[in-house]
Every structure is written in structure tokens, then in C-alpha cells.
GUKE-468000 format. One record per residue (C-alpha): x, y, z; residue number from 0; residue in one letter. Coordinates in Angstrom, 2 decimals, m for minus. Each point is the difference from the previous one (the first is absolute). Layout:
<rs>
> east / north / up / num / residuo
> X / Y / Z / NUM / A;
...
</rs>
This chain:
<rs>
> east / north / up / num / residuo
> m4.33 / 26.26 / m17.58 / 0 / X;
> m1.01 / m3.73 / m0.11 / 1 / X;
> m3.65 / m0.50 / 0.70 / 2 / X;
> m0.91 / m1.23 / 3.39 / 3 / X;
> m1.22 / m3.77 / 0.26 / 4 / X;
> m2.20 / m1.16 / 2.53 / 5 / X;
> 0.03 / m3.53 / m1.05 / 6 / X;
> 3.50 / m0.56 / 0.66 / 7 / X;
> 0.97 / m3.86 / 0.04 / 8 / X;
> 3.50 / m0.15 / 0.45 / 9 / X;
> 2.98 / 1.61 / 0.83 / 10 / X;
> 3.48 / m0.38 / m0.40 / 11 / X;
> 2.70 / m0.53 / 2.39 / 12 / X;
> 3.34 / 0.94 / m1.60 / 13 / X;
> 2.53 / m1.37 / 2.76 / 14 / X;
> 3.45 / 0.88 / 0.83 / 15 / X;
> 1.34 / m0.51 / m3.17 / 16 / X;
> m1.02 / m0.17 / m3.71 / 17 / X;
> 3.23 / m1.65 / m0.80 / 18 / X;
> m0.99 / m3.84 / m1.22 / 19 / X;
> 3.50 / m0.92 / 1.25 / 20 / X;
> m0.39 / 0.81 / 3.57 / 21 / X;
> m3.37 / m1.54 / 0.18 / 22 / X;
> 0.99 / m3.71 / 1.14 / 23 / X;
> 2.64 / 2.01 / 2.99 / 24 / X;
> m2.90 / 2.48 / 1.12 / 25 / X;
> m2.00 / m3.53 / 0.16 / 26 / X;
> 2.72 / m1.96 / 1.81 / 27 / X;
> 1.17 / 3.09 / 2.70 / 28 / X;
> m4.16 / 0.50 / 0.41 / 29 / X;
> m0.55 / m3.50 / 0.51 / 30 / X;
> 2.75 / m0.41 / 2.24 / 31 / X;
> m1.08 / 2.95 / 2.06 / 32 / X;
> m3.51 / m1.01 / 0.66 / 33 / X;
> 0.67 / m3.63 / 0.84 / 34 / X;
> 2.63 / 0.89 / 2.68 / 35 / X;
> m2.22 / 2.76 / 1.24 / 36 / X;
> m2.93 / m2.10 / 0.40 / 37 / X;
> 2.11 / m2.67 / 1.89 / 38 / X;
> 1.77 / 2.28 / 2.48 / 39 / X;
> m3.73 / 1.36 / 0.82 / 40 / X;
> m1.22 / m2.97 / 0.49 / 41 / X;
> 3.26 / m1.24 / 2.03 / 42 / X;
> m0.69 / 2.73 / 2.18 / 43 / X;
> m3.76 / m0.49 / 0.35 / 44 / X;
> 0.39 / m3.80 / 0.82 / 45 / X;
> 3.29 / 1.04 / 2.54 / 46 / X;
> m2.77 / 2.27 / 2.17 / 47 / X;
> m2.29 / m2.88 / m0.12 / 48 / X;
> 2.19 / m2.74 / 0.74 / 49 / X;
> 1.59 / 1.79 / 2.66 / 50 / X;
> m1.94 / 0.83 / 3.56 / 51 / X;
> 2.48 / 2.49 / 1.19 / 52 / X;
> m0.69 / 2.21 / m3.45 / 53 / X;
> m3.90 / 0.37 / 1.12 / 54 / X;
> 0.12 / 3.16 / 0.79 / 55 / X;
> m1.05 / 3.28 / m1.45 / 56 / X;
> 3.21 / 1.32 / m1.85 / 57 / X;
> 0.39 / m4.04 / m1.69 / 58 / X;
> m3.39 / 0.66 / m0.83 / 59 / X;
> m0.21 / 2.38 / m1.46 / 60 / X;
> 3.10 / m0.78 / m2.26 / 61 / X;
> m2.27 / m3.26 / m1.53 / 62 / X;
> m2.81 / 2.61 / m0.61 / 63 / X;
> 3.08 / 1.78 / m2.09 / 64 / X;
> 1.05 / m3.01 / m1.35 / 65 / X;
> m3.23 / m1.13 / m1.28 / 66 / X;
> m0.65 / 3.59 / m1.22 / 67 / X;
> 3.04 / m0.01 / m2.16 / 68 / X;
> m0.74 / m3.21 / m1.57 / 69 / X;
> m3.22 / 1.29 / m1.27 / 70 / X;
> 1.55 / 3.29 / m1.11 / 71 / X;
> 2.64 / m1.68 / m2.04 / 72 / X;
> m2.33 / m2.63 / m1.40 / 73 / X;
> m2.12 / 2.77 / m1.31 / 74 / X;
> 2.28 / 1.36 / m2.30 / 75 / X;
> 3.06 / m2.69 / m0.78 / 76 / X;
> m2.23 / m3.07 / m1.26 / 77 / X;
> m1.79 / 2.16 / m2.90 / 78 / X;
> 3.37 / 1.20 / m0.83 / 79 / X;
> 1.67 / m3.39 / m0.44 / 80 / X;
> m3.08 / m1.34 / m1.79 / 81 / X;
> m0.22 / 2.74 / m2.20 / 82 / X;
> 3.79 / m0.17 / m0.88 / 83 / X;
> m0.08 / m3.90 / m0.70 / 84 / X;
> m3.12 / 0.60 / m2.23 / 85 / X;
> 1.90 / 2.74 / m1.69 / 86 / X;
> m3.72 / 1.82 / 0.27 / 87 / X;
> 0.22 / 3.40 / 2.29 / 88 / X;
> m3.99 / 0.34 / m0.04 / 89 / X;
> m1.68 / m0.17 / 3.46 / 90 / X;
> m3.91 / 0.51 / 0.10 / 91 / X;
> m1.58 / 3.11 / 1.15 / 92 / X;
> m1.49 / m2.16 / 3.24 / 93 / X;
> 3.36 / m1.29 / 0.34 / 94 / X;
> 1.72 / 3.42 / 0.03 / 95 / X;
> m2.46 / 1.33 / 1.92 / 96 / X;
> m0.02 / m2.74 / 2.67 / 97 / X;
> 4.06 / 0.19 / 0.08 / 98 / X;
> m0.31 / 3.52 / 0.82 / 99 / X;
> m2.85 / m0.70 / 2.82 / 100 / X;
> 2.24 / m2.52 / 1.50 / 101 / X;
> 3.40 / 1.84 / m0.31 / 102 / X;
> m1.66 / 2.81 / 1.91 / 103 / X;
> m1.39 / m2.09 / 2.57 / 104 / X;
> 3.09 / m1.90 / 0.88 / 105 / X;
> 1.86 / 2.78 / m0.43 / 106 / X;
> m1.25 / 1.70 / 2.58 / 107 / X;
> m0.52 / m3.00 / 2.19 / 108 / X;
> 3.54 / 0.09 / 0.21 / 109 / X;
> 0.65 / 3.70 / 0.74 / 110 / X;
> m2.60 / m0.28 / 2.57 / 111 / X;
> 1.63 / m3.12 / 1.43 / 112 / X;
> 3.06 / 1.82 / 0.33 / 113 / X;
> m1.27 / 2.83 / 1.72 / 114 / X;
> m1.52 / m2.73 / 2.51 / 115 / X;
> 3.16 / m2.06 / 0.79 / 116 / X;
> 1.49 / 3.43 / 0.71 / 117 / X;
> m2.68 / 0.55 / 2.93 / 118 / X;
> 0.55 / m3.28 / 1.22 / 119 / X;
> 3.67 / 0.81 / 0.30 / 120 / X;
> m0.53 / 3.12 / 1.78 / 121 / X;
> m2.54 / m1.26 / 2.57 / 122 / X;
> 2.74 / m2.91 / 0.27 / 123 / X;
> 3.17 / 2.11 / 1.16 / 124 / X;
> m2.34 / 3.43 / 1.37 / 125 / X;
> m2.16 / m2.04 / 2.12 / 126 / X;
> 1.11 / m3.39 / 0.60 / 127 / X;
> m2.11 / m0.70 / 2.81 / 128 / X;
> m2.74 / 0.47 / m1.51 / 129 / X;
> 0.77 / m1.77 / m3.27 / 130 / X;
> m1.86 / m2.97 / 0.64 / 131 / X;
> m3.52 / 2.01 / 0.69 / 132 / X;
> 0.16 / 2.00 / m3.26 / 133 / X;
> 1.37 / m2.35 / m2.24 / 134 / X;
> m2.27 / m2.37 / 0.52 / 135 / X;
> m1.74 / m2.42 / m2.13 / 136 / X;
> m3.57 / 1.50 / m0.79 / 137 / X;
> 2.13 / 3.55 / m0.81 / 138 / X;
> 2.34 / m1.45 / m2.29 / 139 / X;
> m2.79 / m1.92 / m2.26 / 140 / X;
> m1.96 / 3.14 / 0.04 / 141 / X;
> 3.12 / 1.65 / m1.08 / 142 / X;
> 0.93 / m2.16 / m3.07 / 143 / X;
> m3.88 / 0.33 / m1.15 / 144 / X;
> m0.25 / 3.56 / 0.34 / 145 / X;
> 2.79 / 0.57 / m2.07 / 146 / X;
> m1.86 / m2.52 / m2.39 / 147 / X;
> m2.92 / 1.69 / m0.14 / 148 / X;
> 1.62 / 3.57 / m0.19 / 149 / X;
> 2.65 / m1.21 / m3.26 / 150 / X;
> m3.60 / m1.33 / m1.79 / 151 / X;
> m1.78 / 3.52 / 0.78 / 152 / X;
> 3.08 / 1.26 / m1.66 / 153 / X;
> 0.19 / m2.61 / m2.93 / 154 / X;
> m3.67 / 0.28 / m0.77 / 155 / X;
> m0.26 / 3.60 / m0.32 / 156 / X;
> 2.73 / 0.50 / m2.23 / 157 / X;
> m1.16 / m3.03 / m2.23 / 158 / X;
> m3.40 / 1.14 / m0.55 / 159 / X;
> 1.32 / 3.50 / m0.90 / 160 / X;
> 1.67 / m1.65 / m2.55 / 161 / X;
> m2.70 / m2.12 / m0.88 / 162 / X;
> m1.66 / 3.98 / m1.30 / 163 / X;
> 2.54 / 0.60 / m1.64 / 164 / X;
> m0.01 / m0.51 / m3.90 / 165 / X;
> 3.43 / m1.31 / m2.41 / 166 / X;
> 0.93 / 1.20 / m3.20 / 167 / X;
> 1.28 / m3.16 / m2.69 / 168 / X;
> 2.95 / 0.43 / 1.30 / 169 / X;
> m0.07 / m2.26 / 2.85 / 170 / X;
> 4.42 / m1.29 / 0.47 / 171 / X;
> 0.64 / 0.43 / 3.72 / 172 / X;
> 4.46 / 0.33 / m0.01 / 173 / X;
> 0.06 / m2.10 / 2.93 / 174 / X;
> 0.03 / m3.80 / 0.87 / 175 / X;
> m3.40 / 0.50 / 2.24 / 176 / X;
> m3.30 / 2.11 / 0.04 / 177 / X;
> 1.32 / 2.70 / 1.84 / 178 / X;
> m2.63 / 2.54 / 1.36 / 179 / X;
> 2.38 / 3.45 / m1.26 / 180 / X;
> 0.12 / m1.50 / m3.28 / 181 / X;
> m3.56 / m0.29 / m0.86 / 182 / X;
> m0.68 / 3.19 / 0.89 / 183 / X;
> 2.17 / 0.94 / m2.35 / 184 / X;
> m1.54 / m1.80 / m2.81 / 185 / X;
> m3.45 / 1.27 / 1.24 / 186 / X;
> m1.61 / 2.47 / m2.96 / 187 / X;
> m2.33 / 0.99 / 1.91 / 188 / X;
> 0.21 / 2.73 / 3.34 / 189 / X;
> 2.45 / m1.36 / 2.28 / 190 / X;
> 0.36 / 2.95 / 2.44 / 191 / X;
> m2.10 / m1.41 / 2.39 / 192 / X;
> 1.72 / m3.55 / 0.00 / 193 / X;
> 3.87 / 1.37 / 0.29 / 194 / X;
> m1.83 / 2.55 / 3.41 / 195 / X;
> m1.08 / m3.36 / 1.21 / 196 / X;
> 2.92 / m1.17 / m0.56 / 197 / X;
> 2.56 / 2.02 / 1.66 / 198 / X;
> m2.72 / 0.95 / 3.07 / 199 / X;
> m0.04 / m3.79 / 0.90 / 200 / X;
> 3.29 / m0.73 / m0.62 / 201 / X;
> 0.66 / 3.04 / 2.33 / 202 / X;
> m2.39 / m1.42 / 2.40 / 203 / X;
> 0.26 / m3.97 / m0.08 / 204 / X;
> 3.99 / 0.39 / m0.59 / 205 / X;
> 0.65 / 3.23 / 2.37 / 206 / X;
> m1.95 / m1.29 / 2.77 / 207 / X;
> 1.76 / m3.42 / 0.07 / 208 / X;
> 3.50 / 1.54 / m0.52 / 209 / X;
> m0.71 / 2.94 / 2.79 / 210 / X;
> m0.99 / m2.86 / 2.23 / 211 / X;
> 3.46 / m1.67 / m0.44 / 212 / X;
> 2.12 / 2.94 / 0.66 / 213 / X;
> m1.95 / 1.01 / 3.05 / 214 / X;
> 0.32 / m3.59 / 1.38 / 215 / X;
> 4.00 / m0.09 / m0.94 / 216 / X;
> 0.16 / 3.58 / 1.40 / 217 / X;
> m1.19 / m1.40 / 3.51 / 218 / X;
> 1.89 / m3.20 / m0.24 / 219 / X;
> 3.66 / 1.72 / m0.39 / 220 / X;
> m0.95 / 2.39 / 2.80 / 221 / X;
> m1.29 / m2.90 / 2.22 / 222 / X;
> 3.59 / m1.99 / m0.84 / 223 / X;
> 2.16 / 2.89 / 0.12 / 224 / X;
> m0.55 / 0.60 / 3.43 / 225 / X;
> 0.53 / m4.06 / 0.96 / 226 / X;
> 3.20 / 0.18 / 1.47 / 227 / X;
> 1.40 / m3.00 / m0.73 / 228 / X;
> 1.85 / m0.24 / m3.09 / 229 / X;
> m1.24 / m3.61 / m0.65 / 230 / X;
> m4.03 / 0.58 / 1.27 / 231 / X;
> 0.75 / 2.72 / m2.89 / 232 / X;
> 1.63 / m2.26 / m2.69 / 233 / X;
> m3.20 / m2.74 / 0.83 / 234 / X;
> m3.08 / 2.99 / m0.29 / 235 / X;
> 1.60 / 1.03 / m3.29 / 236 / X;
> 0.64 / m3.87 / m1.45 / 237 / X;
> m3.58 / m0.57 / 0.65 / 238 / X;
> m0.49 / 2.96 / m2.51 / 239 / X;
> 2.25 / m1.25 / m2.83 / 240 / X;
> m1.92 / m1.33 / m2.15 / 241 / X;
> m3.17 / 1.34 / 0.42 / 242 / X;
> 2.19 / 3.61 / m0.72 / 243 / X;
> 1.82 / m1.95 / m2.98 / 244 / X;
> m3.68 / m1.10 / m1.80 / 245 / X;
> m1.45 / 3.26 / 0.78 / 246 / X;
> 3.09 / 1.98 / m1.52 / 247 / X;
> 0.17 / m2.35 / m3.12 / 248 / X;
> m4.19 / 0.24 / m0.26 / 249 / X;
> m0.06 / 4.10 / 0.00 / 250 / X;
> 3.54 / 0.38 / m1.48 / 251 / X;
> m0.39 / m2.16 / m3.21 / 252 / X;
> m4.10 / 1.73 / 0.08 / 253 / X;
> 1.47 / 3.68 / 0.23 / 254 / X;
> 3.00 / m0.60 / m2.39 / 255 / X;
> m2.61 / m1.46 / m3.11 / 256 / X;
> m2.41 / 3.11 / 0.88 / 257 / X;
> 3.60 / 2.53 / m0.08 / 258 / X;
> 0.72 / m1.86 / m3.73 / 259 / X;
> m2.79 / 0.41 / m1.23 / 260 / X;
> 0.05 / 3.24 / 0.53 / 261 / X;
> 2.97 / 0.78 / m1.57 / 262 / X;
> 0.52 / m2.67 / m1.98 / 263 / X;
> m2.44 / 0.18 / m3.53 / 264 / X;
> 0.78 / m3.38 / m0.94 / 265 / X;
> m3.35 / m2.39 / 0.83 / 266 / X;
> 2.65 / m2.93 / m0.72 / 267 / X;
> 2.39 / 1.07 / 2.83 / 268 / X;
> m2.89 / 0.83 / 2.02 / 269 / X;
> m1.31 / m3.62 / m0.12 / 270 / X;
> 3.25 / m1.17 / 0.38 / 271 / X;
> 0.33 / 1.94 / 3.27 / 272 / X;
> m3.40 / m1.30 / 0.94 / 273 / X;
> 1.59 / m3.25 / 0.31 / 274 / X;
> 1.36 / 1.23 / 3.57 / 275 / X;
> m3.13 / 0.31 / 1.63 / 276 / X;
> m2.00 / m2.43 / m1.53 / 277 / X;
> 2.88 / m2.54 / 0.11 / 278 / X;
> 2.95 / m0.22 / 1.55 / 279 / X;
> m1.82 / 1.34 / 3.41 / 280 / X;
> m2.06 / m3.30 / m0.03 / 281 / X;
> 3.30 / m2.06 / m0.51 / 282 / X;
> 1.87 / 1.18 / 2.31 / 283 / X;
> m2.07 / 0.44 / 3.05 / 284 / X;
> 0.29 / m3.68 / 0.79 / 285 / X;
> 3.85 / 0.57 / m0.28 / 286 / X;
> 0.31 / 2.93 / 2.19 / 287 / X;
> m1.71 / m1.78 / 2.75 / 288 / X;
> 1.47 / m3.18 / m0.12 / 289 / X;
> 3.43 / 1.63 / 0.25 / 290 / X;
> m0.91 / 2.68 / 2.19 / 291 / X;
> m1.92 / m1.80 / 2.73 / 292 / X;
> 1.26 / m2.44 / 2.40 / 293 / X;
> m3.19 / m1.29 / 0.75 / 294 / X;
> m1.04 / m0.79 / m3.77 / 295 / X;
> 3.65 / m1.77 / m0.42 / 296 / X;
> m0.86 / m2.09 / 2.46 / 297 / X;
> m3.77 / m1.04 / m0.85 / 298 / X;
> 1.73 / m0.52 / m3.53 / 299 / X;
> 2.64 / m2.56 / 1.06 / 300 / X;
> m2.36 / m1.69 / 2.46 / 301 / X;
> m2.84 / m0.47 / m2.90 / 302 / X;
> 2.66 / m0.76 / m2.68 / 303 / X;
> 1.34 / m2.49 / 2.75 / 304 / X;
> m3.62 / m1.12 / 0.33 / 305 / X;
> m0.05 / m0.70 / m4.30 / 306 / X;
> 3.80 / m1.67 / 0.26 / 307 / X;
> m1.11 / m2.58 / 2.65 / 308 / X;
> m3.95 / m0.58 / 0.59 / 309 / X;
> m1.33 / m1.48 / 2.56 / 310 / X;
</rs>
């Protein structure tokens, strides 16, 4: 057994790869990824804002998810491309710990976001009448900080666990980002408490959420299946789409690393699988509503319209 170290400066992100070779594609696909996901979030954000007949709660509420998933990809991808081009994997022990603070918090910013938008659809097709009174402004603010404040409750207690917690020399995390499973896994010192914490809140600030969203789709498809015309059905469901499509991609990519990990006792495949979640669900949330959403296709040709020809 290595002897613990409490003085622990650095440690060591190992990536996707240790092949040299691949190094300059991983940078190039990475770096391509993050750029177009930072300008289809912001495309969307300014779209909302440019657009009066987006202010309302479910528009939103998608620049609240916009924002959030510009933060949680700028968390992780920067480090990773700087790190690559410097050809030095280290990352401090502030930095690691701060990337795992922050990846938590945004994290579940997002999940709670989801579970949000879901309520606002229900309340939109269950009671449509009173839509306007629910939704309204002062509700929806408090909304988007509660879930702020909850996903920091969350991060904080899980960082300062881990702030207890003591390393051994060994201190090479097989992943491209501080991930919050993996240091507890490098821990030397008792980590039953930390994994309980673990898997109650993730039961709680994950279950919650995700319980939320069923219920509220449960209600919706009863509410639309008994609308008897065919097309009043067809326009309750397309208002679903893509709030369905980002919630299915969010919880299927999230349950599909936790399954392969599980069964999978490869750390590089696992942080290769990681890439889903932490990833490709930030790239392609912009995509899915663009293409999913008449509304958003039209606030993007009228502001790319606006860029073409200013006044």
C-alpha cells in the first residue's frame, strides 16, 4: 500500500488516449466540438432575446439551458485542449477540485432544468387556461434560482467530502476531466461515507428530477390522447419534441455511462463513454431545437436575416 499524502499538488489527467498519434485528432474533433457548441448556445440565447414572440416561459427557460450548457462544457473541454497542446496532463489539486465543484453544479442545473421545462409543458397542454397565471414571470425566475441554489447544495457537499479525504502518490485520474467517481477511487483513506453520499444524492437530486418528468409526460399523453382531433393531437405532442428528445439524450447517454461502467472494467472505455454526457449532450441540444421547433427556425432566419442585412 502506497502511503497516503496530504500535501498532494497535482494530479494527472490521462485523457482518452495515450496514443501520441491520435493526440493532434482528439485536439481537432474536441476543438471542433466546443466551438460549435458554444455558438449554437449562444445562437439560441441571442434568438430568445432578439425575438419578442420567444418571451415566454418555455423560450426561457431553453436560454437558462443554453447558458447552463455552455458553462458545463467549458468546465471540462478547455483544460483538456490546453493540456493536450502543452503535451502536460497535470491539473492542480484546486483546479481538479474546482472542475469537480462546477461539473456537479451545472450538472445538475441541467437535470433540474429539465425536470422544469417538463412542468411548464404539462401546465401548458393540462391547463391551458390557466397557463398564463402559473407560468408567470416571478415563478419562473424563482424556478431557475432554486434549481441554482439546490445543484450548489449538492456540489458543495460532495466537494468538501472530498476535500477529507486523503490520496495515496498515486494521483493519474484515466479520464480527460476531474471526475467526482474517480477520485474516490484514488482516495487511501475511508471512502464509505463519500460513495453513501454519493449514490443517496444522486438518488435524490437525479430521482426527484427524473420522477418529475415522467409524472408530467404521464399527464400530458393522457391530456392529448383524449383531444379528439387528430391534428390538436399532432400540435400538443410537437410542442413536446424536443424537450422529450434533450431529456431522452440527457438521461439516456447519463444511464448508459453509469450501465458501462458497471460492466465494463476498462477506466479508458469508461471515460470514453463519459464523453456522451459530458459532451455530445451539450452539442447537440442547440441542434435538436433548431430542427425540431418551428418557432426557433424562425427566430433563427429572422436574426440571421437581421446579421445578412442591418439596419
Amino acid at each position: 500500500m502506497e502511503t497516503a499524502n496530504q500535501t498532494i499538488s497535482d494530479f494527472f489527467l490521462l485523457g482518452l488516449s495515450d496514443d501520441p498519434a491520435m493526440q493532434p485528432l482528439i485536439f481537432s474533433l474536441f476543438l471542433s466540438i466546443y466551438l460549435i457548441t458554444i455558438l449554437g448556445n449562444l445562437l439560441i440565447i441571442q434568438a430568445v432575446s432578439c425575438n419578442s414572440n420567444l418571451h415566454v416561459p418555455m423560450y426561457f427557460f431553453l436560454s437558462n439551458l443554453s447558458f447552463n450548457d455552455i458553462c458545463l462544457i467549458t468546465t471540462t473541454i478547455p483544460k483538456m485542449l490546453v493540456n493536450i497542446q502543452t503535451q502536460d496532463q497535470s491539473i492542480s489539486y484546486t483546479g481538479c477540485l474546482s472542475q469537480v465543484c462546477f461539473v456537479l453544479i451545472f450538472g445538475s442545473v441541467e437535470n433540474c432544468l429539465l425536470a422544469v421545462m417538463a412542468y411548464d409543458r404539462y401546465v401548458a397542454i393540462c391547463h391551458p387556461l390557466k397557463y398564463i397565471v402559473i407560468m408567470n414571470q416571478h415563478f419562473c425566475v424563482i424556478m431557475v434560482l432554486l434549481s441554482l441554489f439546490i445543484s450548489i447544495v449538492h456540489a458543495l457537499l460532495h466537494t468538501l467530502m472530498v476535500l477529507s479525504m486523503s490520496f495515496c502518490t498515486d494521483v493519474e485520474i484515466p479520464h480527460f476531466f476531474c471526475e467526482l467517481a474517480q477520485l474516490i477511487k484514488l482516495a487511501c483513506s475511508d471512502t464509505f461515507i463519500n460513495n453513501l453520499l454519493v449514490y443517496t444524492l444522486s438518488t435524490l437530486f437525479a430521482g426527484v428530477p427524473l420522477f418529475g418528468i415522467i409524472l408530467s409526460y404521464i399527464h400530458i399523453v393522457s391530456s392529448v390522447l383524449r383531444i379528439s382531433s387528430l391534428g390538436g393531437k399532432y400540435k400538443a405532442f410537437s410542442t413536446c419534441a424536443s424537450h422529450l428528445s434533450v431529456v431522452s439524450l440527457f438521461y439516456g447517454t447519463g444511464f448508459g455511462v453509469y450501465i458501462s461502467s458497471a460492466l465494463i472494467d476498462s477506466p479508458k472505455k469508461t471515460a470514453v463513454a463519459s464523453v456522451m454526457y459530458s459532451v455530445v449532450t451539450q452539442l447537440m441540444n442547440p441542434f435538436i431545437y433548431s430542427l425540431k421547433n418551428k418557432d426557433m427556425k424562425k427566430a433563427f432566419r429572422k436574426f440571421i436575416g437581421v446579421l445578412k442585412f442591418p439596419v
